[in-house]
C-alpha positions as CSV (number, residue, x, y, z in Angstrom):
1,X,33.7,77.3,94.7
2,X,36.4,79.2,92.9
3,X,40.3,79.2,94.8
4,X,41.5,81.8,95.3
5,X,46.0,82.7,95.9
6,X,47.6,85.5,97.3
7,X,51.8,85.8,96.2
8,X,53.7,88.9,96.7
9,X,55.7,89.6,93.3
10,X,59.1,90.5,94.1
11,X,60.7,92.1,90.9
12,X,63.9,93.0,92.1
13,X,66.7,95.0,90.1
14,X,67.7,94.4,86.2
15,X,65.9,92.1,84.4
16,X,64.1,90.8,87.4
17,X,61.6,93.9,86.8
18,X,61.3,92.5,83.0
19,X,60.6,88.8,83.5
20,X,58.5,88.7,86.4
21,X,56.2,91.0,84.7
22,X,55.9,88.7,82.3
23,X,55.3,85.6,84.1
24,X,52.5,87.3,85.8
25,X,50.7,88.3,82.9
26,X,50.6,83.9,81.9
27,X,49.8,83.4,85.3
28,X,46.8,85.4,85.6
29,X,45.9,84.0,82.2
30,X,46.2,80.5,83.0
31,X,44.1,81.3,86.1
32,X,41.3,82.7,84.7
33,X,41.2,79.5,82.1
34,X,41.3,77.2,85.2
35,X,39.0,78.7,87.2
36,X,41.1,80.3,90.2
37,X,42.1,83.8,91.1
38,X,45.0,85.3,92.1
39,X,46.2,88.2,94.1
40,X,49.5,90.0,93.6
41,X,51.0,92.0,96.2
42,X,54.3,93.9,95.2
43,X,57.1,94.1,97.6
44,X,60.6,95.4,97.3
45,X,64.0,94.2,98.3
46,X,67.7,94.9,97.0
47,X,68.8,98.1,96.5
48,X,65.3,99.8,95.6
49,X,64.5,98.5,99.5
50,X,67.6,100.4,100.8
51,X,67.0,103.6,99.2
52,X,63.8,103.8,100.5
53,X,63.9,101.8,104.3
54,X,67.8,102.0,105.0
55,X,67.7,97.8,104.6
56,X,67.9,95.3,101.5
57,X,65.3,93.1,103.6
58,X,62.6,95.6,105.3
59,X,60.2,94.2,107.6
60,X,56.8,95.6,105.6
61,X,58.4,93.0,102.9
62,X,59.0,90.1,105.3
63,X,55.1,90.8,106.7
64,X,53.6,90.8,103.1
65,X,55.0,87.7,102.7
66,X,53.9,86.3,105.6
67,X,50.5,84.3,105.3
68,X,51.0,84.3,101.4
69,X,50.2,81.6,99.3
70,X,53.9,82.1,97.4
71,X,56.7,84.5,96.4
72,X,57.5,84.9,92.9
73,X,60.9,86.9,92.6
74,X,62.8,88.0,90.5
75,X,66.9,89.3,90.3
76,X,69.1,91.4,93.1
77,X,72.8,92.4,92.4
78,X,73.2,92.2,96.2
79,X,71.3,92.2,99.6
80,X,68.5,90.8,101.0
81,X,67.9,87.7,99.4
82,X,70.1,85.3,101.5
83,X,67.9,87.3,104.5
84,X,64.6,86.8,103.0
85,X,66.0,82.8,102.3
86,X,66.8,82.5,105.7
87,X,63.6,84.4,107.4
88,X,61.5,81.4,106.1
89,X,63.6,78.4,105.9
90,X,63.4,77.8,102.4
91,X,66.3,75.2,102.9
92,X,65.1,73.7,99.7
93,X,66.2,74.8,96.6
94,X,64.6,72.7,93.7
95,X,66.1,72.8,89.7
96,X,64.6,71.0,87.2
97,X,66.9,70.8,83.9
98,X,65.1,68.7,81.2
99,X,66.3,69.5,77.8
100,X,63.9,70.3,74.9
101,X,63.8,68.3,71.5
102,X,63.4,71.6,69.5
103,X,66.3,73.1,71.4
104,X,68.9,70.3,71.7
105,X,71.3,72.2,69.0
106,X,71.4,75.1,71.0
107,X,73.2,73.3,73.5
108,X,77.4,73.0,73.3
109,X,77.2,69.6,73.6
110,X,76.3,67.0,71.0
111,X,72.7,66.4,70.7
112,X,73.2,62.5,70.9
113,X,74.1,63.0,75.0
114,X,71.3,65.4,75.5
115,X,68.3,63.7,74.3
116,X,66.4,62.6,77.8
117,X,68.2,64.4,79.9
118,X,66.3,65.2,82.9
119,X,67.7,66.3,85.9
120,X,66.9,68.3,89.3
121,X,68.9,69.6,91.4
122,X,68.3,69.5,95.0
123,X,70.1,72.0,96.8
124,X,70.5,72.8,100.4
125,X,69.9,77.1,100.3
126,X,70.2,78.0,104.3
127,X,73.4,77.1,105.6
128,X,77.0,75.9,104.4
129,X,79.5,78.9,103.6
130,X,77.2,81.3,102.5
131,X,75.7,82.0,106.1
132,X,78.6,80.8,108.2
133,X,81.0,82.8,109.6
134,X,83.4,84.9,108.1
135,X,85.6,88.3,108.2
136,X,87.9,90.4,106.4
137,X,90.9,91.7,108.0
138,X,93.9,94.2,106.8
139,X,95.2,91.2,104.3
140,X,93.0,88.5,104.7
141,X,89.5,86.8,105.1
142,X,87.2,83.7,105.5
143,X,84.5,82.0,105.1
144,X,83.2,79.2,107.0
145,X,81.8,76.3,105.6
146,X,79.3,75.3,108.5
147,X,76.1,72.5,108.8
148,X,74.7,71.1,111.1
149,X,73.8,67.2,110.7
150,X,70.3,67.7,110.8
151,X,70.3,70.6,108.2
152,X,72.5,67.5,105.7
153,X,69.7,65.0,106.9
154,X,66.5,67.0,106.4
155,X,67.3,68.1,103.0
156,X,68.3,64.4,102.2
157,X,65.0,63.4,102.7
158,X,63.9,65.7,100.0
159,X,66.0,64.4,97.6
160,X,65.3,61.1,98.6
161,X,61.4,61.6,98.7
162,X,62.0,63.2,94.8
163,X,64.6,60.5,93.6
164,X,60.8,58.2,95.0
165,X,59.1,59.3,92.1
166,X,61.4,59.5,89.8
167,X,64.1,57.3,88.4
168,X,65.2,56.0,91.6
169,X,68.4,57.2,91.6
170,X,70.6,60.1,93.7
171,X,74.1,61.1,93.2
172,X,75.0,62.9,96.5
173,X,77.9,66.0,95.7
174,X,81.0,65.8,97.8
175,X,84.1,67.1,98.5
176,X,85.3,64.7,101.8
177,X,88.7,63.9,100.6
178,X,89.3,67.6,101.3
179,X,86.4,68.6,103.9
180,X,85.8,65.6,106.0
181,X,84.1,67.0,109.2
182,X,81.0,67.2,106.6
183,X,80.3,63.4,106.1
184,X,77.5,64.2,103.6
185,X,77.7,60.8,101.9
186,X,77.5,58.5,105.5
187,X,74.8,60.5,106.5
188,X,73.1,60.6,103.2
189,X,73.5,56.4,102.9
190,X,72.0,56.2,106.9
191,X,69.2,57.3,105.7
192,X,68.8,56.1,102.3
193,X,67.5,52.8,104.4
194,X,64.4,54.2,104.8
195,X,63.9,54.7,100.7
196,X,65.1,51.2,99.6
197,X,63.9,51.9,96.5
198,X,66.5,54.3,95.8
199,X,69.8,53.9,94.7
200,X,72.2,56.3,96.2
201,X,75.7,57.0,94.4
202,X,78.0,59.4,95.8
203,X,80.6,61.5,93.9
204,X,83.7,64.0,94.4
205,X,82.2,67.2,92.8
206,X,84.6,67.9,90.4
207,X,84.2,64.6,89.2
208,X,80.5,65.3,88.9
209,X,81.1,69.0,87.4
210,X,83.0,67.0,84.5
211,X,80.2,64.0,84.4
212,X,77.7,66.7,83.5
213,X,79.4,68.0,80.2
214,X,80.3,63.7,79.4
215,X,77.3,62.1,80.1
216,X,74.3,63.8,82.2
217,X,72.1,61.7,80.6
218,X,73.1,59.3,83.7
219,X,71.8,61.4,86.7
220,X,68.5,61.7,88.3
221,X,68.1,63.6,91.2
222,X,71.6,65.8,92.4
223,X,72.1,66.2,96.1
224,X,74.5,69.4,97.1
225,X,75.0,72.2,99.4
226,X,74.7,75.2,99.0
227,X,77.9,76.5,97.3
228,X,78.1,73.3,95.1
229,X,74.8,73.3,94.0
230,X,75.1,77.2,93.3
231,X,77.9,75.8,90.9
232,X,76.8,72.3,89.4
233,X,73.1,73.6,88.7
234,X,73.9,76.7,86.3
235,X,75.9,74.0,84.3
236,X,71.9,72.8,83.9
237,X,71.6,76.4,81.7
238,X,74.8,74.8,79.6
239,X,72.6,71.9,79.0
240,X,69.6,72.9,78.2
241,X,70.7,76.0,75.6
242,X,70.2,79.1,78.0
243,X,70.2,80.0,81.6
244,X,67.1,82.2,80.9
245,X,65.1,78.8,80.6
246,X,65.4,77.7,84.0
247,X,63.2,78.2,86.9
248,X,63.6,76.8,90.8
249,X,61.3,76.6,93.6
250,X,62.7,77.3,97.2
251,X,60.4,75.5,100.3
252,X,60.6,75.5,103.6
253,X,59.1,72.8,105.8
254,X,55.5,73.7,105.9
255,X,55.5,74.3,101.8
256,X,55.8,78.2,101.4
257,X,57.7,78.8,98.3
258,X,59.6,81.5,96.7
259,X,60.3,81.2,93.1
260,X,62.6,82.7,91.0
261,X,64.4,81.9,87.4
262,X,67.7,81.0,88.3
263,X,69.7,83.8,86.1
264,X,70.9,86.9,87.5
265,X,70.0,90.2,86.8
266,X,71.7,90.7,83.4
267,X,72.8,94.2,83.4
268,X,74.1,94.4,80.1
269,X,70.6,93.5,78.7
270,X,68.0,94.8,81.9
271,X,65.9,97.6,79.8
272,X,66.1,96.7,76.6
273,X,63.0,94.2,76.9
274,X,64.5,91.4,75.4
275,X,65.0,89.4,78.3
276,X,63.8,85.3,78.2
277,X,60.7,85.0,79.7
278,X,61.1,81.6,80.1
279,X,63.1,80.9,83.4
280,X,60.4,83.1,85.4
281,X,57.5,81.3,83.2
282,X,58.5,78.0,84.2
283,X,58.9,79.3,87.7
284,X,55.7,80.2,87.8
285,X,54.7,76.3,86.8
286,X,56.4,74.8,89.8
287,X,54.6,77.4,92.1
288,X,51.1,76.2,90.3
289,X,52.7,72.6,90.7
290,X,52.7,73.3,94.2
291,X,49.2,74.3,94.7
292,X,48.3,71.3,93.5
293,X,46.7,72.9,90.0
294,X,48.3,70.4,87.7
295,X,45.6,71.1,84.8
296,X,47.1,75.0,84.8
297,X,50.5,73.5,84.7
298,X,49.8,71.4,81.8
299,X,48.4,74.2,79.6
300,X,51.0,76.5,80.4
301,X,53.9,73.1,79.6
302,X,51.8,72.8,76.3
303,X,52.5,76.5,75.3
304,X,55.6,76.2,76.3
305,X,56.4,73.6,73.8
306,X,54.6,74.4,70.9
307,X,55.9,78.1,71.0
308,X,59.6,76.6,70.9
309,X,58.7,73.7,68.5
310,X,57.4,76.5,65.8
311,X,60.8,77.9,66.2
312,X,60.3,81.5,68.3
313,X,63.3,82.5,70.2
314,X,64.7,85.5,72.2
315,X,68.0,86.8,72.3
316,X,69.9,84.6,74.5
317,X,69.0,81.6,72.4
318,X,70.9,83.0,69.2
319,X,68.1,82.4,66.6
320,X,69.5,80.6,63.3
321,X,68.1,80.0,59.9
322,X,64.1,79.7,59.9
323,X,64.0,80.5,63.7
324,X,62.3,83.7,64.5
325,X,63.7,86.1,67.3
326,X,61.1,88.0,69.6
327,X,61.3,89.8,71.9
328,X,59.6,90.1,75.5
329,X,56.6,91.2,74.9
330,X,55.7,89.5,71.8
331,X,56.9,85.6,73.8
332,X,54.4,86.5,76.6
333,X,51.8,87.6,73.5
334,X,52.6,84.0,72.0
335,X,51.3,82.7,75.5
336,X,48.5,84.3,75.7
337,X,47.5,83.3,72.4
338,X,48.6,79.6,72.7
339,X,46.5,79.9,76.6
């Protein structure tokens, strides 16, 4: 019997529109070679959402989500992601950052520190000082960096769980010497007991920011909240060559996902179809990872590398010598043909 998915493609503003396009046009390709269907709903949010419902987050969005099989989204400037984040729980925010043989002089750093790298970043999405309180008076304002100990724990377990099947091994990002009414290391250690398995290091994240650029060949999984795992993972993009490469998955307990490259919307570029592909392409691979259609993920990883390996690049990766730039359209065209 053939499966059959239902997402709601979420576009959003800038290049959002551009890449997720894309990424739909491999995904219903890879489908159709694996045997499955899927069903794309479009929803709105962002600016486009205001305009037309007087709110960045409109219910009819929230409800076509609802029941779906994933989200698959794209770039806002501002308004209604942290809303749509929150109306599902997707506390966890997941960022692979393996870098690419064919791609490791693209990278600032010597090649010798990048080969092997493989990272992801576990990052806490639904609380911390993005959604605690704040205000802005006359001449001044705040933000509150709030959790709760069971929001620290639970997504601890998913780093943890990760770390299981992985290299064993979890640095947790801190900052207690200056907030220490968040005791994310004791908490994170309490339970570590129940993954003995796992080795669990903790670091001060500046000291971690700096790490990454010396030697991120050391880390395995990263732990963080929000606001420093906003920061420490688009350091991944540093790694790696580009931004535009990388992709994350968001889940909430009962494994709904949204997923969405982790660039922004690129203003200076949105339009001009030269936008990478890539980030919302391998996006798209942790959603099929999700459903448990590894065969469709493998095909799709396998184009992936041979595209880069024969030397095609866009834009952002500053094509040199016998590298060939393309654009858009003619990446997703390579997929196709490699699917």
């Amino acid at each position: 019997m053939t499966k059959s998915y239902r997402i709601v493609a979420i576009q959003g503003e800038g290049i959002g529109l551009e890449v997720v396009e894309a990424a739909l046009l491999v995904l219903q390709a890879v489908a159709k070679r694996h045997n499955f269907t899927v069903q794309v709903d479009a929803a709105i949010i962002g600016q486009k959402a205001f305009e037309q419902y007087g709110c960045y987050f409109p219910e009819e969005t929230a409800e076509l989500c609802a029941g779906s099989d994933g989200i698959l989204f794209g770039a806002v400037n501002k308004g209604g992601l942290l809303e749509l984040r929150q109306r599902f729980d997707f506390f966890a925010n997941l960022r692979p950052v393996k870098t690419s043989p064919s791609l490791l002089a693209k990278s600032s750093l010597k090649a010798e520190k990048l080969k092997g790298v493989d990272i992801l970043f576990v990052r806490e999405l639904v609380s911390g000082i993005y959604f605690g309180k704040s205000h802005r008076g006359d001449d001044f304002g705040y933000h509150t960096m709030y959790y709760q100990d069971w929001q620290i724990k639970r997504i601890a377990h998913v780093a943890l769980q990760k770390a299981q099947a992985r290299k064993k091994h979890v640095t947790v990002a801190h900052k207690e010497n200056a907030l220490p009414n968040l005791p994310w290391t004791r908490l994170v250690k309490e339970l570590s007991t129940n993954y003995p398995d796992v080795q669990v290091e903790t670091m001060l994240v500046d000291n971690l920011a700096m790490q990454l650029v010396l030697n991120p060949q050391q880390f395995d999984v990263i732990l963080a909240g929000n606001l420093f795992g906003d920061i420490l993972s688009d350091l991944g993009g540093a790694l790696v060559g580009s931004v535009g490469l990388l992709g994350s998955a968001s889940l909430n307990s009962e494994g709904l996902g949204m997923y969405e490259p982790v660039h922004g919307t690129a203003p200076d570029i949105a339009g001009q179809k030269i936008a990478n592909p890539l980030g919302a392409i391998a996006s798209v691979m942790m959603m099929l990872e999700q459903w448990g259609e590894h065969l469709a993920v493998e095909s799709v990883q396998t184009a992936w590398q041979n595209i880069l390996d024969r030397g095609y690049r866009t834009a952002d990766l500053n094509p040199q010598g016998a590298e060939i730039l393309v654009n858009t359209q003619e990446l997703v065209e390579l997929f196709l043909a490699s699917l």
